[in-house]
N, C-alpha and C positions, 0 to 999 in steps of 0.2 A: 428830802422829798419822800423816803418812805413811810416816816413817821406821818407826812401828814397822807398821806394815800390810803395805807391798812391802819392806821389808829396807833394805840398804846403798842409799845412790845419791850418783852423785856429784853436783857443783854445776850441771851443764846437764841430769841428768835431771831433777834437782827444780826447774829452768827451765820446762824442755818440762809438769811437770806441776800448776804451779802456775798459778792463773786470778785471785789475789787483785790488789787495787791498788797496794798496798806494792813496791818494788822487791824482788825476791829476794834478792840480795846480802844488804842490808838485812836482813831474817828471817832469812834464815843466820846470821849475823854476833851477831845478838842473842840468840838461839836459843845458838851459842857460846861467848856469853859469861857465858850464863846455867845454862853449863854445862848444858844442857839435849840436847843434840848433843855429839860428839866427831870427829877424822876418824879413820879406821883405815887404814893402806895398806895396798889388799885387791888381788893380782892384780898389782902395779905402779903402781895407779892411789888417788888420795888419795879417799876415799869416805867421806859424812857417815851416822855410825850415830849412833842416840837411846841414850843414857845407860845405859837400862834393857836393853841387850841388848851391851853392850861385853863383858861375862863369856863370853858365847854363842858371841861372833865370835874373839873371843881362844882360848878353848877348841878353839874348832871347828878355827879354822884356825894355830892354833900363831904366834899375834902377840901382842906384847906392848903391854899395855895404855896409851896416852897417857897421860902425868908429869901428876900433880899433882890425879889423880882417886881421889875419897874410896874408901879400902877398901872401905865397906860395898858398894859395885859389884859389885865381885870375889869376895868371903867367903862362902862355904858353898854355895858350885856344886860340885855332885856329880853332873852328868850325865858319861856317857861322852864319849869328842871323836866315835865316830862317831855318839852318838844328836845331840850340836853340829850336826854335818855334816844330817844329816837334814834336821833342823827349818829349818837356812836353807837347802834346794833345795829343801821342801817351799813356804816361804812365798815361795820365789823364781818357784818354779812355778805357782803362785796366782794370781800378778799379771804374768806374764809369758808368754802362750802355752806355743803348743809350742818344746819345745826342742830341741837335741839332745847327746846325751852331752858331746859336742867344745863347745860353746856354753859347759852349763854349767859343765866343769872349767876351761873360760878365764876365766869369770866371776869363780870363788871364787878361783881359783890353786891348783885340787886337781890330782891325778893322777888321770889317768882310770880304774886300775884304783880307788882309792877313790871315787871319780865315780861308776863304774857299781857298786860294794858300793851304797853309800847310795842309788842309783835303783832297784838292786835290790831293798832292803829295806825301800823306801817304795811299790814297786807290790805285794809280796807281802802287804804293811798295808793293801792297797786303796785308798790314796789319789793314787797317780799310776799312770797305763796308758801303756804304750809301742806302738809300731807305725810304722808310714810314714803320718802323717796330714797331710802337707804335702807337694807335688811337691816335685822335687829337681831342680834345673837342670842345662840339658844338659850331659853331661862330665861331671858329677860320679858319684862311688859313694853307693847311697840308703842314709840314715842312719837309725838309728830315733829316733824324736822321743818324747818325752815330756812327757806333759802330765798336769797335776793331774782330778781325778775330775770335780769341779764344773764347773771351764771346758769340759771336756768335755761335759758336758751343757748348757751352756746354747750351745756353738757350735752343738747337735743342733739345739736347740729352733730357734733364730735359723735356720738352713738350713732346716729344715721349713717353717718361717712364710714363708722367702722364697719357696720353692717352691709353697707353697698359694697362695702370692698369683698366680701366673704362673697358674693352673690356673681356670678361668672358666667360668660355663656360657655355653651359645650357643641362640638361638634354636630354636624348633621348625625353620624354613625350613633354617636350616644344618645343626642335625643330621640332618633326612632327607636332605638331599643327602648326607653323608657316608655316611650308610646305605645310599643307592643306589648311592655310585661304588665302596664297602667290596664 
């Protein structure tokens, strides 16, 4: 289920986010074998996709499929490569903050003019917004970040709530001093 929820990840992401008692390795491996998982080398790096989305990743990013996995995988995908493209920065963007152009074409192994095509025709769809919503460290040139609709909104929610919290009434005694020295 995580694979198909946050996308590709390789063996230490699904480390860092798995809480179960089982060794990892272990689930991986069985997962595997049960044909259930596959790896894809995505970007340079070997990365476990679920079964169900190996057509998507092949498509999208012009790799060819792991030996010895059933046709019916593959057979009668009719999507575009760049609607491919979309839907994995979309679901990449989901589960992953903000980003930035340059981030995610390292991610996938795109070219950034394809990179920003597909960011571009995923915030005109309304589902990801871009801007400077992350500082940019010193020395650097500020990049535009992009982030999906939802995590957006719930970062709002989350900052408002920490905020309300900071904000306190105060005594009659203190607010009239403050009235007096205002």
């Amino acid at each position: 289920d995580m694979l198909r929820q946050l996308g590709d990840l390789s063996s230490e992401e699904i480390a860092q986010r798995y809480s179960g008692e089982s060794a990892v390795a272990e689930i991986i491996d069985d997962l595997h074998r049960q044909r259930k998982i596959v790896t894809l080398k995505i970007a340079k790096q070997e990365r476990w996709v679920a079964v169900e989305d190996v057509a998507l990743y092949c498509h999208a990013l012009g790799l060819q499929p792991p030996s010895g996995l059933a046709r019916s995988w593959l057979d009668g995908f009719e999507q575009s490569s760049a609607h491919c493209i979309e839907q994995l920065l979309w679901r990449y963007l989901r589960s992953h903050r903000c980003q930035t152009e340059r981030q995610v074409a390292s991610r996938f192994g795109l070219a950034q003019r394809e990179t920003l095509a597909a960011l571009k025709s995923l915030e005109d769809k309304r589902k990801i917004e871009s801007g400077h919503l992350q500082p940019t460290p010193a020395g650097r040139k500020a990049e535009l970040d992009w982030c999906e609709v939802e995590f957006l909104k719930r970062w709002k929610q989350r900052t408002l709530a920490k905020l309300r919290g900071q904000v306190a009434p105060v005594g009659n005694q203190v607010f009239a001093e403050f009235l007096w020295s205002w």
